[in-house]
C-alpha positions in Angstrom: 19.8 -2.2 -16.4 17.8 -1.3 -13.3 15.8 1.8 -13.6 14.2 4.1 -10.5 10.4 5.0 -10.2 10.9 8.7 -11.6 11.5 6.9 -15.0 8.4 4.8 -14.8 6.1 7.4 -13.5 7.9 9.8 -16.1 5.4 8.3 -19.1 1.9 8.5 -19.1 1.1 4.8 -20.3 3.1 3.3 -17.5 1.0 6.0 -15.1 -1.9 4.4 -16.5 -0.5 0.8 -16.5 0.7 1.2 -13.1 -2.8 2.1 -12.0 -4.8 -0.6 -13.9 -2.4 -3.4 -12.1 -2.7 -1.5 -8.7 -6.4 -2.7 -8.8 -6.3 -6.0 -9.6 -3.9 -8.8 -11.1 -3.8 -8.9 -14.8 -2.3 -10.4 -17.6 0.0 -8.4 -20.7 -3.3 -9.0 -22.9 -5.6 -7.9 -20.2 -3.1 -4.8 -19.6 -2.4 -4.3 -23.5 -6.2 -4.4 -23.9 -6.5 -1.3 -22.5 -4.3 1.0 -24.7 -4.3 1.5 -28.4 -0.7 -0.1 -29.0 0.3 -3.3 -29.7 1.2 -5.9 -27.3 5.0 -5.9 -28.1 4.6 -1.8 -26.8 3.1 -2.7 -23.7 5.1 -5.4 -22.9 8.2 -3.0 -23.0 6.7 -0.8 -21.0 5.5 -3.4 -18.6 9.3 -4.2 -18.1 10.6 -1.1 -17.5 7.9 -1.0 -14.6 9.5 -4.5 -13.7 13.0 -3.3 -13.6 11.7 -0.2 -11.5 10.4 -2.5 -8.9 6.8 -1.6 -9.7 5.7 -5.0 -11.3 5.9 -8.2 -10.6 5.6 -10.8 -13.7 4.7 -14.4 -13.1 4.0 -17.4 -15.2 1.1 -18.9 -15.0 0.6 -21.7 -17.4 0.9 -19.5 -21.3 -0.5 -16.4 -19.4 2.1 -13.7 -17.8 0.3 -12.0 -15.3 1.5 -8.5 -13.8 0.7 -7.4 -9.9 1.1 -4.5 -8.4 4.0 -3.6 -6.2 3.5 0.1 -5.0 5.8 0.3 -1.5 8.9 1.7 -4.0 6.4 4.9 -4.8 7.3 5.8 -1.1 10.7 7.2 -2.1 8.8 9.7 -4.6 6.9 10.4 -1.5 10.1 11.0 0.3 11.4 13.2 -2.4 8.2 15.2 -2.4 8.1 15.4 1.1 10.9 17.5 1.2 9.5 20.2 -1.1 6.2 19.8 0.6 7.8 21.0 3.8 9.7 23.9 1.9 6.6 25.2 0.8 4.1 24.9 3.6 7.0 26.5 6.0 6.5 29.7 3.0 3.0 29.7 3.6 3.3 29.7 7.1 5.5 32.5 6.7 3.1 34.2 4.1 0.3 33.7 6.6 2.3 34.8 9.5 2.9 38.5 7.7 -0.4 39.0 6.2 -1.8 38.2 9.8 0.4 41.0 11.3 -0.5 43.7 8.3 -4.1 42.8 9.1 -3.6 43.6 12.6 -1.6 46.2 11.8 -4.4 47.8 9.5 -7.2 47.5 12.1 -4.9 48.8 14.8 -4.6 52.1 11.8 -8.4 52.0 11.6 -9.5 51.8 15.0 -6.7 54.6 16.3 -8.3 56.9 13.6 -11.6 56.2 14.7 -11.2 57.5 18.6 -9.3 60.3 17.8 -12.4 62.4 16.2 
């Protein structure tokens, strides 16, 4: 079954797991080292990251050591992106019409002023 990002970034241990192996190479008991689980627990969650394109898993000798594979976080990027650009076009907007009532309000102030 091949899984997408959202579903490995969707649980905080594979957040976390995803960030220890982004810094350097490890192995499962390196990576399972790190979380109050058993190994068995991180190794399923170290295989959904697999499936999701996140982790590679070689051999080396007995040890199975997971790397880092972060290029497939760009399409949650891209996703983001698009609400990023939603929203800052709002604030622009927002900004836009609190400029004009602040002009508006000193044009108010200053037309009061000259005509005592």
């Amino acid at each position: 079954m091949r899984r997408d990002v959202f579903q490995a970034i969707a649980d905080p241990t594979r957040r976390s797991i995803i960030h220890a192996v982004s810094q350097q190479t490890l192995t499962l008991n390196e990576v399972a080292a790190e979380f109050d689980m058993s190994r068995q627990a991180v190794a399923k969650h170290v295989k959904i990251l697999t499936e999701c394109g996140l982790v590679v898993v070689t051999v080396s000798g007995r040890e199975r050591c997971c790397e880092a594979r972060l290029e497939k976080l760009n399409e949650i990027d891209a996703w983001i992106d698009q609400y990023r650009r939603f929203w800052q076009a709002r604030f622009d907007s927002m900004e836009n019409y609190l400029n004009e009532l602040q002009k508006s309000s000193k044009k108010k102030k200053h037309g009061k002023g000259k005509k005592k």
